[in-house]
C-alpha positions as CSV (number, residue, x, y, z in Angstrom):
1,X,130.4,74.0,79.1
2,X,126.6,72.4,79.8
3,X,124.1,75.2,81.1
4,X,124.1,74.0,84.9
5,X,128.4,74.9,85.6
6,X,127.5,77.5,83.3
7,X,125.0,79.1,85.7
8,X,127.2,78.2,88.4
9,X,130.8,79.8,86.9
10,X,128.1,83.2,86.9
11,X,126.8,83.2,90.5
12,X,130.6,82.6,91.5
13,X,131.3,85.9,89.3
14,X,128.6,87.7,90.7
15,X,128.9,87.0,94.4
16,X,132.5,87.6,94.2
17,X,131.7,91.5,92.8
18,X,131.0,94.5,95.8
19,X,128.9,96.0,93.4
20,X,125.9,93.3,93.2
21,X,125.9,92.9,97.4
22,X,125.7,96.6,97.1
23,X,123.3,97.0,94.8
24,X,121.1,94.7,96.9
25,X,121.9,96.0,100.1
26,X,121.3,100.0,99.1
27,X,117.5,98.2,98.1
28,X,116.5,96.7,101.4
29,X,117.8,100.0,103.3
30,X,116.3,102.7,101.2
31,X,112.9,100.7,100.5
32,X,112.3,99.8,103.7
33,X,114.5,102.5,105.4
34,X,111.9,105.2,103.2
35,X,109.1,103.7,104.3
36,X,109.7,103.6,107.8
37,X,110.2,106.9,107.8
38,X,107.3,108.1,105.8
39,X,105.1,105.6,108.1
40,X,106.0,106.8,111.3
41,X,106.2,110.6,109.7
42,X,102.6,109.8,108.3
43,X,101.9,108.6,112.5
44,X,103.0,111.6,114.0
45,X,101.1,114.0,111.5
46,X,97.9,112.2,112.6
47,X,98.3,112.4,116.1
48,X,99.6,115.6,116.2
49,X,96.6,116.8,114.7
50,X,94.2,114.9,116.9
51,X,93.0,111.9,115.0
52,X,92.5,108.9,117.0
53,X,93.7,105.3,116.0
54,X,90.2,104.5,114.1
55,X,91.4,107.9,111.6
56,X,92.3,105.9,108.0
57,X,95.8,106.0,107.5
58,X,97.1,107.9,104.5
59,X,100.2,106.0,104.0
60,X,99.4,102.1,103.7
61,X,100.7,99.2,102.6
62,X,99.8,99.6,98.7
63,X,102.0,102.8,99.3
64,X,104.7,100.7,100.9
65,X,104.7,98.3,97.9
66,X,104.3,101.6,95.4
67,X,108.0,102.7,96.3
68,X,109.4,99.4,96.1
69,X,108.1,99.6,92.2
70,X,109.3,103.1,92.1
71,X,112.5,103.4,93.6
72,X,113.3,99.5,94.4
73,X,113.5,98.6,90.5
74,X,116.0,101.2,89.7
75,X,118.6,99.3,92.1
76,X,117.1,96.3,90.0
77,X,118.1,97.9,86.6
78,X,121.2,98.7,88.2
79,X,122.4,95.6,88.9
80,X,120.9,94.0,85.9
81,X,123.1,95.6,83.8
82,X,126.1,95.4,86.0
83,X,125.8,91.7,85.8
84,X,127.0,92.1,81.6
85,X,128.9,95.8,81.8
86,X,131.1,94.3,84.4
87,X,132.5,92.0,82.7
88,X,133.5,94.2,79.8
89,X,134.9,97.1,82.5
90,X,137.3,94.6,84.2
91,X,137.7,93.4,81.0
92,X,136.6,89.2,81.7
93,X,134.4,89.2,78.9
94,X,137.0,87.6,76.4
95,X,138.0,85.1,78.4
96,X,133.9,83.8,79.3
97,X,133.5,83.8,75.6
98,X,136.5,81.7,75.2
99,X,135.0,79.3,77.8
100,X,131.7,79.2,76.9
101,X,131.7,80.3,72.5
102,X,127.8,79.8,72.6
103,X,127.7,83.8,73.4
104,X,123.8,84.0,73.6
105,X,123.4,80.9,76.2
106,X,126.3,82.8,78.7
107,X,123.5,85.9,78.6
108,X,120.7,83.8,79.0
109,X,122.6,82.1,81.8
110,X,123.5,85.5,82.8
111,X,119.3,86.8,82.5
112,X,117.8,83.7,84.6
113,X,120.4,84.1,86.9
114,X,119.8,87.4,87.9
115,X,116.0,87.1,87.4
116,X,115.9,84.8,89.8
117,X,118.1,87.1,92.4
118,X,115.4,90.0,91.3
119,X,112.8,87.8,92.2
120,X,114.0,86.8,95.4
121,X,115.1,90.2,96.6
122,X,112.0,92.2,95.4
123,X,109.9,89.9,97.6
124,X,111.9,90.3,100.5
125,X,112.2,93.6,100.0
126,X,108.3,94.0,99.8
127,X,107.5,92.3,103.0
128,X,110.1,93.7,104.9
129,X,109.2,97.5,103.9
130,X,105.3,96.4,104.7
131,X,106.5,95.1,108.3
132,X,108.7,98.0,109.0
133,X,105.8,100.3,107.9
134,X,103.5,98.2,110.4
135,X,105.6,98.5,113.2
136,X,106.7,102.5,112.5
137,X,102.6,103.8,112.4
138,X,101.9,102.8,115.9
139,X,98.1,103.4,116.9
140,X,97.5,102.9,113.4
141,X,98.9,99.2,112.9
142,X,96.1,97.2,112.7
143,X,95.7,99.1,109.1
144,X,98.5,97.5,107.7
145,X,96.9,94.0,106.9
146,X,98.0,92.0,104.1
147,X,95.0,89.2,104.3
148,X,92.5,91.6,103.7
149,X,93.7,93.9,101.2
150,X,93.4,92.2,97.6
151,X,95.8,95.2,95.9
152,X,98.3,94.4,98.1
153,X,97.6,90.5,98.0
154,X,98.0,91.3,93.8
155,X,101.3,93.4,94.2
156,X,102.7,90.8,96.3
157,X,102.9,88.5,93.2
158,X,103.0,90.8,90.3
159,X,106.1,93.2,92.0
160,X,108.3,89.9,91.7
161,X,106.9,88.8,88.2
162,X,107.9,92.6,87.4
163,X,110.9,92.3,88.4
164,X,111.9,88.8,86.8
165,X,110.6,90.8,83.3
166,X,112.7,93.7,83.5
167,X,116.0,92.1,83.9
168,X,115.8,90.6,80.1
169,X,115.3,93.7,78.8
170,X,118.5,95.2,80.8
171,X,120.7,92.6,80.0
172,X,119.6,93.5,76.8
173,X,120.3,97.1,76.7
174,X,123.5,96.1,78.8
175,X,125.0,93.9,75.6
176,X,124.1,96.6,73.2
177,X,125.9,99.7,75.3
178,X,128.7,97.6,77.2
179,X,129.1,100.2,78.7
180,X,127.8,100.9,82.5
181,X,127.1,104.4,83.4
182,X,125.6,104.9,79.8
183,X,123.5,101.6,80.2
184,X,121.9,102.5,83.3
185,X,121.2,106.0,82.0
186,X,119.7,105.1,79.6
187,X,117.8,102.2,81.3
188,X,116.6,105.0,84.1
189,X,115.8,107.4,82.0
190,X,113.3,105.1,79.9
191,X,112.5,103.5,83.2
192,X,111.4,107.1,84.7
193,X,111.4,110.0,82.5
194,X,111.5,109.3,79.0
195,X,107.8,107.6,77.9
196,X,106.2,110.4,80.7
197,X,107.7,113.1,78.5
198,X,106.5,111.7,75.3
199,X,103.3,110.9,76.3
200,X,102.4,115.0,77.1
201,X,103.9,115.8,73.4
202,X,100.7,117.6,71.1
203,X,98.3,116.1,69.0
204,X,100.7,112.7,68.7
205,X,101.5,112.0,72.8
206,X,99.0,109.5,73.5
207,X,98.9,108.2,70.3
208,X,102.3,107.2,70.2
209,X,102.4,106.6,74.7
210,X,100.2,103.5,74.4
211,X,102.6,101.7,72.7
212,X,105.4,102.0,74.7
213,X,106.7,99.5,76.8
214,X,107.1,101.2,80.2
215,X,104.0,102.8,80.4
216,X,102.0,99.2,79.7
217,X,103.8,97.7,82.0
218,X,103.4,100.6,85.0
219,X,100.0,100.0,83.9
220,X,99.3,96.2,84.4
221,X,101.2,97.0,87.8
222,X,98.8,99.0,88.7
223,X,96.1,96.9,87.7
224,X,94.7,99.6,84.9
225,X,94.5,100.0,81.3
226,X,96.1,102.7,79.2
227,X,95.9,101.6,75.9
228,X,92.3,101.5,73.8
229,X,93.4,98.6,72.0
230,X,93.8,96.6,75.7
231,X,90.2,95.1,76.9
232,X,92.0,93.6,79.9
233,X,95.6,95.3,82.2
234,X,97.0,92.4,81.9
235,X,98.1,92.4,78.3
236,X,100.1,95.2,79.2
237,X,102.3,92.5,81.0
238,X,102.6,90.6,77.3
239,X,103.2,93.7,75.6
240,X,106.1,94.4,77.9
241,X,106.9,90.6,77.9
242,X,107.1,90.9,74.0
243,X,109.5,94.0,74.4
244,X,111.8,92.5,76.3
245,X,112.6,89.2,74.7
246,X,112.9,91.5,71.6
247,X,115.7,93.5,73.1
248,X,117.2,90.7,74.8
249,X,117.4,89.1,71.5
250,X,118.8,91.9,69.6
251,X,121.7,92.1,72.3
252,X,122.1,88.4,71.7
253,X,122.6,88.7,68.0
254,X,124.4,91.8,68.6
255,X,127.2,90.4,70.7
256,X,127.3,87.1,68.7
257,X,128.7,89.6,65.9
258,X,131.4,91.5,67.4
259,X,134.2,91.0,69.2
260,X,134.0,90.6,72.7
């Protein structure tokens, strides 16, 4: 099977499954759903304690874009491992195989494919949860600028660049479990909890925090540096580069030795 049907027999697969237009959907409403609330929350605060329109907002549009990297890419990690642990629930994954034996290109297939969707929705999810936070603040709209705020210029491109990163290293993680509920815990966990926790441990924390993948790559998000061996943030996006394709290539090698 040549690469194009091949990325074409996997879009039909994954727009046929509840769970992806789920996934996607459950996104848009709690990103933008969230922030409409917190903006026109954040709106009524202010008025209610008598600050006038010229008062500087405390939730902008960097905050908008903040919970789309916080919350959005868990439904992002969710769904990029949902596009392999799927197939191995309901059982298809034999069957691909048998159509396609070059195992690694179906999950590079299956990686680009869903990058691609990650990109997509990330950036509509972004610009849909700054409008909705622009039209929720009311006296306070003409804060929400895009044009003149360079951070939230940068996030608009590095959110989706983000995004098309992190779904390597799911699928990844995804060929390695096979498994969905233990996949996405695990990818959550790392994702939210796990490097935090190690990086508070004594004496070794921060010594042993710098190197890990999530917190280099929260880092170049947010335009900083966190490891001393960094002169500029965005090596922490090669770093985390580096990390994925190595555990997108383990899970390739992986599944190219067992049975499907």
């Amino acid at each position: 099977m040549t690469f194009p049907r091949l990325l074409l027999s996997e879009w039909t697969k994954l727009r046929s499954t509840k769970s992806f237009w789920w996934v996607s959907a459950l996104m848009l409403i709690f990103c933008v759903g969230l922030n409409a609330m917190t903006g026109w929350g954040t709106a009524q605060l202010m008025n209610s304690s008598g600050q006038g329109s010229d008062a500087k907002l405390n939730y902008d549009a960097a905050s908008a874009l903040g919970l789309v990297n916080q919350l959005g890419f868990i439904f992002i990690i969710i769904g990029a491992v949902m596009v392999v642990t799927a197939e191995y629930r309901h059982n298809y994954a034999p069957t691909t195989f048998l159509a396609s034996p070059n195992r690694p290109l179906v999950l590079v297939a299956k990686a680009l494919l869903y990058g691609v969707i990650a990109v997509i929705l990330t950036s509509v999810t972004s610009f849909l949860s700054i409008l909705a936070l622009k039209m929720t603040v009311g006296p306070y709209s003409d804060q929400i600028t895009i044009a003149g705020d360079d951070v939230v210029k940068r996030l608009l491109w590095v959110l989706p660049l983000a995004a098309l990163l992190l779904v390597p290293f799911c699928v990844g993680i995804a060929t390695i479990v096979r498994q969905t509920a233990g996949a996405t815990t695990l990818m959550i966990l790392w994702f939210a909890v796990l490097e935090n926790i190690i990086a508070i441990l004594p004496k070794v924390g921060i010594k042993i925090g710098q190197w890990l993948p999530f917190t280099n790559y929260n880092a170049w998000i947010s335009d900083r540096i966190f490891n001393t061996h960094f002169e500029q943030a965005s090596t922490g996006m090669y770093y985390f580069a580096a990390w994925s394709l190595a555990i997108f290539i383990l899970g390739c090698i992986i599944t190219s030795r067992r049975d499907a």
